[in-house]
N, C-alpha and C positions, 0 to 999 in steps of 0.2 A: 504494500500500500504506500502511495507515494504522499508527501506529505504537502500541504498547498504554501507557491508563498507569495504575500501579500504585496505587491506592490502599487502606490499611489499612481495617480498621474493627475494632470492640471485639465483634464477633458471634464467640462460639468454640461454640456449641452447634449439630450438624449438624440435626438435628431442628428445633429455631426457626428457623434459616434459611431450611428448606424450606419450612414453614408459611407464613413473612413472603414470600418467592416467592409462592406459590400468590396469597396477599393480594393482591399487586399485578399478580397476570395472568399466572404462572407454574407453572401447574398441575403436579402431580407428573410428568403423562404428558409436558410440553414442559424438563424437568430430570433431564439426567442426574448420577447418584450414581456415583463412583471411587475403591473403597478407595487405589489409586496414581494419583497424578496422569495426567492423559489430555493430550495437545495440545489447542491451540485453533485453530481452524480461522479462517484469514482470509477475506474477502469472495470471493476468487477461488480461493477450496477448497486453497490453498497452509498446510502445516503451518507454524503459528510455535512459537518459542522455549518462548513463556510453557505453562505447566500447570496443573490446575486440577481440584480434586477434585468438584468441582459446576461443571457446565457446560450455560449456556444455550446449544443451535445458533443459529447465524444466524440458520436460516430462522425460527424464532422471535423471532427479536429484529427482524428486519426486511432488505428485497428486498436493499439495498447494503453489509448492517453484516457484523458477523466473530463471532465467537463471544463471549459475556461467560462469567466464569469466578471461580473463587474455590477460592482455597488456601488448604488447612487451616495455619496454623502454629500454634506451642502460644502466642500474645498474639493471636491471632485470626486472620478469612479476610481474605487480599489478596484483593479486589477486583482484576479486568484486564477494563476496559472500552479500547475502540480509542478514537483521537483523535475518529473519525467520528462513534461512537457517545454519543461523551461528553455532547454538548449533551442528547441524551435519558436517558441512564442513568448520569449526573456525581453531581455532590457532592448537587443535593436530591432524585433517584432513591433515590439511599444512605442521607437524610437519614432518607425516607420510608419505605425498607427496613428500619432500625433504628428505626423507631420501632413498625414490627409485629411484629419481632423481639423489642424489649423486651417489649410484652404480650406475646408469646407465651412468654417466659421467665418471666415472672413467673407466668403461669397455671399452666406446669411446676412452678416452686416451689412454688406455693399446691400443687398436685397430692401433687406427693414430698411436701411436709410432712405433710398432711392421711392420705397412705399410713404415712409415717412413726406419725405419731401412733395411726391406727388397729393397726399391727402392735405397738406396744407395749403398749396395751390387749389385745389379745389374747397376749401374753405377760405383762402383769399379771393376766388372768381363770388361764391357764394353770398360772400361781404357784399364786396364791388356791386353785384346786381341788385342788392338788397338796398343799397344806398342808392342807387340809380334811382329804381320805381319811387323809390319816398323824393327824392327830390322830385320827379317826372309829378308827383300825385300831391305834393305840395304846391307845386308852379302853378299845377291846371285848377289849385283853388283859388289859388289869388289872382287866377288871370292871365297868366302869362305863356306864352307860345312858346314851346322847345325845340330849338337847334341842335342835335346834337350829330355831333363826327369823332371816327376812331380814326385814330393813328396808332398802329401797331396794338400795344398795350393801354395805349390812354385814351379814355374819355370824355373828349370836352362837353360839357352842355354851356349853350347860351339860352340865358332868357330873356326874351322880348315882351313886353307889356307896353303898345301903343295906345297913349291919350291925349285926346285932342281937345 
């Protein structure tokens, strides 16, 4: 029985992780997802200690190896690779695992931002038209006739109020 061993990493995003799997030969369909930590299954189908809210099975990982797994905590996933396993999915497995992690967190943020940015433009177009009609609907109380012209992004209004 080979014994697990723990190592941190700086990956706290569930979504990039799964992705950086897939990258390295972990496709969604050989990775399960556990809102509650699941067991890890040893080489000889015997429950261990360790738990693991993302867990590779064995038979995916290979004929003699145990389950590899990874625990949400709020500084990031522990990693629980077995002794057996280590030489293949150790410290430059991990190395390589965050490093598709990174890109794929950074593509996220390029993403939110870029979302970010678009929804506040359409809450500044939202403004803008909303000010428009109350001036347009103020003018035409007190009388007054509207001009208006765009130039690209701007809005002129004139108002005209002829009295003789």
């Amino acid at each position: 029985m080979s014994a697990y061993i723990t190592l941190m990493t700086p990956m706290t995003d569930e979504e990039c992780l799964l992705a950086a799997l897939a990258d390295v030969g972990f496709d969604r369909a050989k990775v399960e997802v556990h809102a509650s930590p699941a067991s890890l299954v040893g080489y000889q189908g015997d429950r261990r200690t360790q738990t693991a809210n993302i867990v590779i099975r064995r038979q995916h990982v290979g004929s003699a190896s145990n389950d590899v797994g990874f625990l949400a905590t709020p500084t990031g996933y522990q990693a629980f690779v077995s002794g057996y396993d280590h030489p293949r999915f150790g410290a430059g497995w991990l190395t390589q695992l965050n490093g598709r992690y990174q890109a794929h967190a950074s593509a996220k943020q390029e993403r939110l931002a870029a979302e970010e940015r678009r929804r506040m433009e359409e809450e500044r177009q939202r403004l803008v038209e909303a000010q428009r009609k109350a001036v347009h609907e103020k003018a035409k109380k007190l009388g007054y006739q509207i001009k208006e012209s765009r130039e690209g992004e701007t809005i002129r209004l004139v108002l005209v109020k002829r009295t003789y």
